[in-house]
ZABABA-204975 format. One line per 5 residues: number of its first residue (from 1); for each residue x, y, z of C-alpha. Coordinates in steps of 0.25 Angstrom, whole numbers, always signed. Layout:
NUM> X/Y/Z ~ ...;
***
This chain:
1> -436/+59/-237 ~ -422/+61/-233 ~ -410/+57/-243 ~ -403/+49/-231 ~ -398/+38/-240;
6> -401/+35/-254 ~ -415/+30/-259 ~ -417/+19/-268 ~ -425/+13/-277 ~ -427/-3/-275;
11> -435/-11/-286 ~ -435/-25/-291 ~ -433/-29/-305 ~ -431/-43/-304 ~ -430/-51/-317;
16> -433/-38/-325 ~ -429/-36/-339 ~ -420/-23/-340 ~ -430/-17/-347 ~ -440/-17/-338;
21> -434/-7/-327 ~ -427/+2/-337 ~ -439/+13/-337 ~ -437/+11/-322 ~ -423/+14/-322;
26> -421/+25/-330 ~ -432/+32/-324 ~ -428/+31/-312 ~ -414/+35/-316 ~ -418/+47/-322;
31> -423/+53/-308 ~ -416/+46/-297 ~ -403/+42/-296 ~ -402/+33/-283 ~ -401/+19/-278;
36> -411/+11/-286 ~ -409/-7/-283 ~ -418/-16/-292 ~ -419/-32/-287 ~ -414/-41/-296;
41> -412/-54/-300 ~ -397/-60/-303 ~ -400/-64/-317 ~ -407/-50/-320 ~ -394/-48/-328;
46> -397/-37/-337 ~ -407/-30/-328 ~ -395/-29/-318 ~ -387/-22/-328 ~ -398/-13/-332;
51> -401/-9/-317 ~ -386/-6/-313 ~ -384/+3/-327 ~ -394/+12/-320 ~ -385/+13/-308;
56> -396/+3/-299 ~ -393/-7/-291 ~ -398/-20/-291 ~ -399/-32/-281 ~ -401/-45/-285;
61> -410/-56/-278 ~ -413/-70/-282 ~ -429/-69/-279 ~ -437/-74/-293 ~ -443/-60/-301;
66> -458/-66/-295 ~ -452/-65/-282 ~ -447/-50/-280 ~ -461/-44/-280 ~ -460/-48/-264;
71> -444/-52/-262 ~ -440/-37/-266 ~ -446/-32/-254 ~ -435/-41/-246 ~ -424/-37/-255;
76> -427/-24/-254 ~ -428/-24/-237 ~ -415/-30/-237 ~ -408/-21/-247 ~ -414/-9/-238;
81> -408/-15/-225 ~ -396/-15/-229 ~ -396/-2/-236 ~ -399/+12/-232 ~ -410/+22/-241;
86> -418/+32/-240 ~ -430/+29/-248 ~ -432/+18/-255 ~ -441/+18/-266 ~ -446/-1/-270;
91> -454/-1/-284 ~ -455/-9/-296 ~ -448/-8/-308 ~ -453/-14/-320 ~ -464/-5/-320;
96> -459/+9/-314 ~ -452/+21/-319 ~ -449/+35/-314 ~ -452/+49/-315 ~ -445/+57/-305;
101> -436/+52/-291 ~ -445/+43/-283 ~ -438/+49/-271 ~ -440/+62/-273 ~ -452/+63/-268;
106> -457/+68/-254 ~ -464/+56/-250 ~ -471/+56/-236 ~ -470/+42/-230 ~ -459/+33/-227;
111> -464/+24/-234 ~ -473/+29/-250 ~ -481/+20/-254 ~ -488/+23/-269 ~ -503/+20/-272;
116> -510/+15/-283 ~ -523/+20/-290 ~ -531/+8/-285 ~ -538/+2/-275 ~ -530/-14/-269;
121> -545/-19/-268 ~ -547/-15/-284 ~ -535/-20/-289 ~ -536/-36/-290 ~ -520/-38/-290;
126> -519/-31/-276 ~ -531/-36/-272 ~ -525/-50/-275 ~ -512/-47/-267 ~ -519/-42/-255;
131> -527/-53/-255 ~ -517/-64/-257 ~ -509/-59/-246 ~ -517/-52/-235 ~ -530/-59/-237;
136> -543/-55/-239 ~ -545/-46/-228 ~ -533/-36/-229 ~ -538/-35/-242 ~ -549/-30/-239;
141> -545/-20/-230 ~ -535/-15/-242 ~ -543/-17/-253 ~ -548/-1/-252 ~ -533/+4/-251;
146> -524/+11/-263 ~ -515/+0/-269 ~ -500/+3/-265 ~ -491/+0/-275 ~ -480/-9/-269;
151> -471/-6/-283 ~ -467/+8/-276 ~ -465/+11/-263 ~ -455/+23/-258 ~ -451/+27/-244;
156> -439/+27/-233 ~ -430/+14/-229 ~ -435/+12/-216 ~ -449/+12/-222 ~ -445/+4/-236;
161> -440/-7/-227 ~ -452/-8/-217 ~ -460/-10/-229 ~ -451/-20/-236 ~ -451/-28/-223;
166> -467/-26/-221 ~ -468/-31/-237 ~ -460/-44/-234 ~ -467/-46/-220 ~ -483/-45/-228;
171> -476/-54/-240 ~ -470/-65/-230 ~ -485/-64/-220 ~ -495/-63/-231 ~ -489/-70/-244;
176> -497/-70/-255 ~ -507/-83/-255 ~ -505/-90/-270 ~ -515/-97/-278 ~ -517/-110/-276;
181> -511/-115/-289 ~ -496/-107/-285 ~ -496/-114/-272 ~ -498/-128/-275 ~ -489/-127/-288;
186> -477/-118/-278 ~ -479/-105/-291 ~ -479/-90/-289 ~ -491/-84/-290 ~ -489/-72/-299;
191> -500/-64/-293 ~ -493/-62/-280 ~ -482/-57/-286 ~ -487/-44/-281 ~ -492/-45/-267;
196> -482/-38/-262 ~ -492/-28/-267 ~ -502/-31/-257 ~ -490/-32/-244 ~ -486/-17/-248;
201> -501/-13/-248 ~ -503/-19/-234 ~ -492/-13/-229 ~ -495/+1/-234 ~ -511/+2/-231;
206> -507/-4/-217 ~ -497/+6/-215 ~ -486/-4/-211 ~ -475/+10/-213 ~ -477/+21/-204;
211> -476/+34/-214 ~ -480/+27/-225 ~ -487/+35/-237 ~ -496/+34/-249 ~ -496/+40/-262;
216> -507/+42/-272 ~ -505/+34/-285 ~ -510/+48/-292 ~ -502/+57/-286 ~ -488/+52/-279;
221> -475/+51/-283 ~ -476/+36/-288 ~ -487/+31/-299 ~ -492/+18/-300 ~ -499/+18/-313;
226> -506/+5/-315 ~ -519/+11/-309 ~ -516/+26/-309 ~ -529/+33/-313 ~ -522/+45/-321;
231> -509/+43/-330 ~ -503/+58/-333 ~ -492/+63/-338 ~ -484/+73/-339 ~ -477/+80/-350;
236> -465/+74/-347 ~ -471/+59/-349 ~ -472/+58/-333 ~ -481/+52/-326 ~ -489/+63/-316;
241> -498/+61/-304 ~ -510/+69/-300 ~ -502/+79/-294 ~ -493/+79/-309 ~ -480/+75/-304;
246> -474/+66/-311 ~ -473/+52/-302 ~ -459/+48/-296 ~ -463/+33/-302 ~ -472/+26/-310;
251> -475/+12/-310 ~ -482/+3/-317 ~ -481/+13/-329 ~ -482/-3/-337 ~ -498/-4/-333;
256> -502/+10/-340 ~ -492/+7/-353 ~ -502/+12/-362 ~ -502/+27/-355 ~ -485/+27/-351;
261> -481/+21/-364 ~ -479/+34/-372 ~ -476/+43/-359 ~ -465/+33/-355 ~ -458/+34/-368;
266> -458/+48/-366 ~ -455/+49/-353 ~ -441/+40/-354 ~ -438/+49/-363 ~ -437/+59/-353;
271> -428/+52/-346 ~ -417/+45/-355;
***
């Protein structure tokens, strides 16, 4: 990937104490010292003044925190269209920190999306999603495909922005079908909040992106932990993968606390 423009990082932190993205921020800092922009909310006061003393960027939007899962996609085409980058690296933030530059790495598709360690037909919450959106059918053509995580995905702008428009195009075409009790009563149904989950799966199994590419929960640059079979470290308290590099990223670290609490301590010690 060429250095044409800058890359950048684009997350969403909506409604998010301060202290939830700091692990994410001084990690992050510690290995790459580009264009990061978090969305976020005009009374996310603190967390704005947080972001900028990291030298970020913030936008705000007025979308409700329940709401982002989905609307970041748009806020983040439309940012992209009027401004020009290299690669573009969309995640979470809560539950994310780093270990190296995500960039630096020699990716081989245009657009990178990252597995997880697990089945959609054996996971009941993508299960769900797929179900709830695409139907029965399409779930069962998927069901034996690895999970893609939607929480990372890496690749060029043309390609970033084809898949920010074909997420919205999915989301608007097959919107997730509530319960009964959330349509008559006019609520949010909290267990849609990811389907966005289910759109990027369709997209990436379909092969919606010419160039696209997948890595291996166990041994690409990006870890998704939640279901990752083998947690090893190394003797610097970073996360390895089966070929023991260290991952660029680790997300989800939250679900595996038991086995990151200690190396954690350890490892932002490295880092102050």
């Amino acid at each position: 990937m060429k250095n044409q423009f800058e890359n950048i990082v684009l997350s969403a932190a909506c409604g998010l104490k301060p202290e939830s993205i700091i692990f994410f921020l001084m990690s992050l800092r510690k290995f790459y010292n580009g264009k990061v922009l978090f969305l976020v909310n005009p009374n996310d006061y603190e967390l704005k003044k947080t972001i900028k003393s990291y030298n970020c960027d913030f936008l705000e939007i007025s979308d409700h925190k329940f709401d982002v899962q989905i609307q970041r996609y748009f806020h983040f085409l439309e940012f992209l269209k009027a401004n020009k980058f290299n690669n573009i690296l969309l995640c979470d933030s809560r539950d994310i920190y780093f270990q190296a530059n995500p960039f630096d790495y020699q990716y081989l598709g245009c657009i990178n999306y990252f597995l997880e360690s697990k089945k959609i037909g054996n996971c009941e919450y993508n299960s769900n999603w797929i179900k709830k959106t695409y139907g029965q059918n399409i779930f069962k053509r998927l069901s034996n495909e690895t999970i893609v995580c939607s929480g990372t995905t890496l690749g060029s702008l043309d390609c970033i922005k084809s898949y920010l428009e074909l997420i919205l195009i999915q989301a608007k075409k097959f919107k997730y079908k509530k319960k009964l009790k959330y349509l008559v009563t006019f609520r949010r149904d909290k267990e849609g909040r990811g389907c966005d989950q289910a759109y990027s799966n369709f997209i990436a199994h379909n092969n919606l992106i010419e160039k696209s590419h997948f890595y291996k929960n166990e041994s690409g640059p990006i870890a998704t932990v939640y279901n990752l079979k083998k947690i090893v470290f190394n003797n610097k308290f970073q996360l390895i993968n089966s070929m023991n590099e260290p991952y660029a990223v680790v997300h989800q670290y939250d679900k595996r606390w038991n086995e990151f609490e200690n190396k954690i301590k350890n490892f932002k010690n490295t880092i102050i």
